[in-house]
C-alpha positions in Angstrom: 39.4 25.5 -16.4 41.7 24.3 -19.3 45.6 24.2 -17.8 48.4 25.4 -20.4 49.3 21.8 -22.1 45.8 21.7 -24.3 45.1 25.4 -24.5 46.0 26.4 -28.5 48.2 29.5 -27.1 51.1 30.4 -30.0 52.7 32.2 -27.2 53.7 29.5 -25.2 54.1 26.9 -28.6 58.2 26.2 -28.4 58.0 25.7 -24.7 55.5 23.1 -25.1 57.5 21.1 -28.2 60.4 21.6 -26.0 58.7 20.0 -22.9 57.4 17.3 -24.7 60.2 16.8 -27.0 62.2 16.5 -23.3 59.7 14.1 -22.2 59.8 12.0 -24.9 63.5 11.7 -25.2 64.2 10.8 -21.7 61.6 8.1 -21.9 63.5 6.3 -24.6 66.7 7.2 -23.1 66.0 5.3 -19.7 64.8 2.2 -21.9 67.7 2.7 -23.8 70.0 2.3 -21.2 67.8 -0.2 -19.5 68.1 -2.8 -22.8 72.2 -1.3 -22.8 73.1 -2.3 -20.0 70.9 -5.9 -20.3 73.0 -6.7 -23.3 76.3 -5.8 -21.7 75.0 -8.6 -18.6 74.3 -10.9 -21.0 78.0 -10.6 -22.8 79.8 -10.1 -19.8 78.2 -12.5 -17.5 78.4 -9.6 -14.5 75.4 -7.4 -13.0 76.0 -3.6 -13.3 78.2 -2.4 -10.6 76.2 0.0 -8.1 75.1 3.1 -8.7 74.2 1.5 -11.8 71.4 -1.0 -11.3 69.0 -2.7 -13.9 65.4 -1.7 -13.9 63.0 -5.1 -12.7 60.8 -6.7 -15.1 57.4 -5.7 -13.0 58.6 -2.4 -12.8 59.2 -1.8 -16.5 55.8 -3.6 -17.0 54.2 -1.4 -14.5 56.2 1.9 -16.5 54.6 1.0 -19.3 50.9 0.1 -18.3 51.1 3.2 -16.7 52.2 5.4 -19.7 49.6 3.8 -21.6 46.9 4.7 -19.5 48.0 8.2 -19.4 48.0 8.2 -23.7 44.8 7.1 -23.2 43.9 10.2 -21.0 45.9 12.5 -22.9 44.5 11.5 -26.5 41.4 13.4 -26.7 43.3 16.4 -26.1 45.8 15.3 -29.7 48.6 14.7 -27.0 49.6 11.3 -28.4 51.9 10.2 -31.1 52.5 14.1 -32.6 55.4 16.5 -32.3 53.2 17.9 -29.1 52.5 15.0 -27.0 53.4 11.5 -25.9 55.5 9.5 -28.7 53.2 6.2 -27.3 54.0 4.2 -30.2 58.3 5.1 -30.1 58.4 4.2 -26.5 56.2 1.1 -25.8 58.1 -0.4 -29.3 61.5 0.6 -27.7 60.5 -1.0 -24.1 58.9 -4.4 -25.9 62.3 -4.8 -28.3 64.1 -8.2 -27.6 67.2 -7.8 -26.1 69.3 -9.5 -28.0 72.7 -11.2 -26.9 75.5 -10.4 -28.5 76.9 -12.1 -32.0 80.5 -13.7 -31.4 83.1 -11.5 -33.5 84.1 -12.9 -36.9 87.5 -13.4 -37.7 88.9 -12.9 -41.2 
């Protein structure tokens, strides 16, 4: 039995860019506020304040080993890198970008 996610059914065609599309974006959200809230550490000199916390470095690496491993499941079925499907290539970039600290301000 094929389940609904690799089934060509028009019927059910937004929902699935929507779902994925969801996906997708909150993957590169959490990273995004992840490598936010690393720079504002690194210019301020002070961990979050609880409830917001940092993600750990195993843990991002284990996010990402993970996610991979699931692309690689997923691609036979076209579910990688495509409007429908896992944006692999988007979110292992945006988790592997240097985290840069901050440039002093100019002054003019």
């Amino acid at each position: 039995m094929t389940t609904g996610l690799v089934r060509d059914d028009e019927t059910h065609y937004p929902q699935r860019l929507k779902l994925w599309e969801e996906f997708n974006t909150c993957w590169l959200a959490a990273l995004q506020k992840q490598k936010s809230a690393t720079q504002d550490m690194l210019s301020s000199g002070q961990r979050p304040q609880p409830p917001q916390s940092l993600i750990d470095y195993d843990t991002l690496e284990k996010m990402g080993t993970q996610l991979i491993k699931n692309c690689d499941t997923m691609e036979k079925h076209g579910l990688v890198d495509y409007q429908m499907g896992v944006w692999e290539e988007e979110i292992v970039a945006s988790k592997s970008s240097p985290v840069r600290p901050p440039l002093p301000a100019l002054s003019l």
